[in-house]
C-alpha positions as CSV (number, residue, x, y, z in Angstrom):
1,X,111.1,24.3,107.5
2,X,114.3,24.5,106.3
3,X,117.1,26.3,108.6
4,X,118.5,27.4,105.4
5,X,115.8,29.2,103.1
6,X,116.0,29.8,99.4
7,X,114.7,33.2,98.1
8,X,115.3,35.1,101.0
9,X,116.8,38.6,99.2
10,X,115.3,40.4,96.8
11,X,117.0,41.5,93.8
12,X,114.7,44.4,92.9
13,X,114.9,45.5,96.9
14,X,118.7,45.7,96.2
15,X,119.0,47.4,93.1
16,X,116.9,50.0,94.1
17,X,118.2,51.1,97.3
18,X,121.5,51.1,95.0
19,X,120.0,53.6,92.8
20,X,118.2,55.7,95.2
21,X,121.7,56.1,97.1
22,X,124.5,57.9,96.4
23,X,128.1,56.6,97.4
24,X,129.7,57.4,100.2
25,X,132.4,59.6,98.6
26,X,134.2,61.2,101.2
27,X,135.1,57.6,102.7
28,X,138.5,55.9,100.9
29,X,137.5,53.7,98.9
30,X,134.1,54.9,98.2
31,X,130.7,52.7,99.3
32,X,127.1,52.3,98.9
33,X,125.1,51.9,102.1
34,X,121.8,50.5,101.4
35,X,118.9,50.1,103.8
36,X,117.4,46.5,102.9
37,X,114.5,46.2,105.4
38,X,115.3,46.8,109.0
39,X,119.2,45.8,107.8
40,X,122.0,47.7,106.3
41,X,124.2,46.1,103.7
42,X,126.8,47.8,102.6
43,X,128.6,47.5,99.1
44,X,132.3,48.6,98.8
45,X,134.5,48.9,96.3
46,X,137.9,48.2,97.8
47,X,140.3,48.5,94.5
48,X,139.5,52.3,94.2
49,X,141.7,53.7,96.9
50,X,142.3,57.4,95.8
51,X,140.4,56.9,93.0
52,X,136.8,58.1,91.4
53,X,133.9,54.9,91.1
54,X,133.9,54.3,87.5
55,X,131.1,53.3,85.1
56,X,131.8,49.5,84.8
57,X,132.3,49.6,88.6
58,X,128.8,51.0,89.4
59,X,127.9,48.7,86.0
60,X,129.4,45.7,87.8
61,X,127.7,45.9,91.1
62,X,124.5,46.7,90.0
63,X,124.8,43.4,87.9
64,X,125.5,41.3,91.3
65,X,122.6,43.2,93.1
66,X,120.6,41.9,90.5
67,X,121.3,38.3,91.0
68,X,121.6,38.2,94.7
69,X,119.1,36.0,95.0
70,X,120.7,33.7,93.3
71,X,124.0,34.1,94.8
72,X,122.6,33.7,98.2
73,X,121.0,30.2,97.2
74,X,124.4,29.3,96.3
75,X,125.8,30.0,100.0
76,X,122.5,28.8,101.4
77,X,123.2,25.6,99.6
78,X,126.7,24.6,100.7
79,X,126.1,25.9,104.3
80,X,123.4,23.1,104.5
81,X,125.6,20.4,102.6
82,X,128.4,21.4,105.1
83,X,126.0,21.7,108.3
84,X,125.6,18.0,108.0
85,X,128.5,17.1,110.3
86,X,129.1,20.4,112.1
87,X,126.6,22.3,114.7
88,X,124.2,23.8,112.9
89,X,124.6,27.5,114.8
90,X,128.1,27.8,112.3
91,X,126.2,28.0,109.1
92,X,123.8,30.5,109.5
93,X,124.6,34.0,108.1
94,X,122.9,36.9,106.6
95,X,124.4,39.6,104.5
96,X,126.6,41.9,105.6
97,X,128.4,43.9,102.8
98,X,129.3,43.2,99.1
99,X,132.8,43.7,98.2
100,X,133.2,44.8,93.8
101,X,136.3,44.1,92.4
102,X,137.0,44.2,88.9
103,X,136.7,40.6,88.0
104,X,134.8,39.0,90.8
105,X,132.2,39.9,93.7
106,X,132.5,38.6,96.8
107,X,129.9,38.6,99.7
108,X,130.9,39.1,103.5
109,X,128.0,37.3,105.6
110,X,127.8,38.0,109.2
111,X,126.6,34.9,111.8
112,X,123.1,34.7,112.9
113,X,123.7,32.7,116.1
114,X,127.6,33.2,116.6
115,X,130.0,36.0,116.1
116,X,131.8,34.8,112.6
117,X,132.4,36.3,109.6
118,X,132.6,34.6,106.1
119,X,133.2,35.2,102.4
120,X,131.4,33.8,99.6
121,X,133.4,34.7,96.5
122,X,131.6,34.6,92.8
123,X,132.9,35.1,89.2
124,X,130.7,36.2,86.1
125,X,130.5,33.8,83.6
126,X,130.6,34.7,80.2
127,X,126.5,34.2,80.3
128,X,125.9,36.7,82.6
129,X,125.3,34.1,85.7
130,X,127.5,34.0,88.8
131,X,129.2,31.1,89.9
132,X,130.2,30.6,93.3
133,X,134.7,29.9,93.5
134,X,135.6,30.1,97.3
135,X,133.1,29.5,100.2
């Protein structure tokens, strides 16, 4: 078994905790704080300090929640390309918050076996799929 599983979120777990919740709106900059199985995954929306969500930002995160599986595959893929040469421990992360911005999503994992903390940053294509830029 692979140390670094495929298919391991859910879209349709995601998006409907994100619909059944209602942001955070008293916190600056609003969030969303979904439960997701025994885990909490957060996702914020860090451009709208003093500022109402808008449509196209609930639009916009909905559309990443939908292709989180997808997304994660991405991260799950390079962390076992890069594990190759490095101790395994460093590349294994689960999901810890999503942050929306207006032209990309990025994805804050959280270390399984050690205490890091890492971004995966992903652009919309013109398609609709999410490619991942920075990891």
């Amino acid at each position: 078994m692979s140390r670094f599983p495929r298919d391991r979120y859910q879209p349709e777990e995601f998006v409907t905790a994100f619909e059944n919740f209602s942001a955070v709106a008293d916190s600056d900059p609003p969030y969303y704080s979904l439960a997701i199985g025994d885990e909490a995954i957060e996702v914020h929306f860090p451009n709208r300090f003093m500022e109402p969500l808008t449509p196209s930002d609930i639009s916009l995160a909905r559309r990443a929640l939908e292709h989180v599986r997808h997304m994660d595959n991405q991260v799950q893929d390079l962390c076992e390309k890069d594990s190759r040469s490095l101790d395994i421990t460093q590349f294994l992360f689960r999901i810890a918050y999503f942050s929306v911005r207006e032209d990309q999503v990025s994805i804050t994992y959280w270390g399984t076996e050690v205490n890091t903390e890492w971004d995966a940053i992903f652009e919309r294509g013109a398609d609709g799929s999410w490619s991942l830029l920075h990891g």
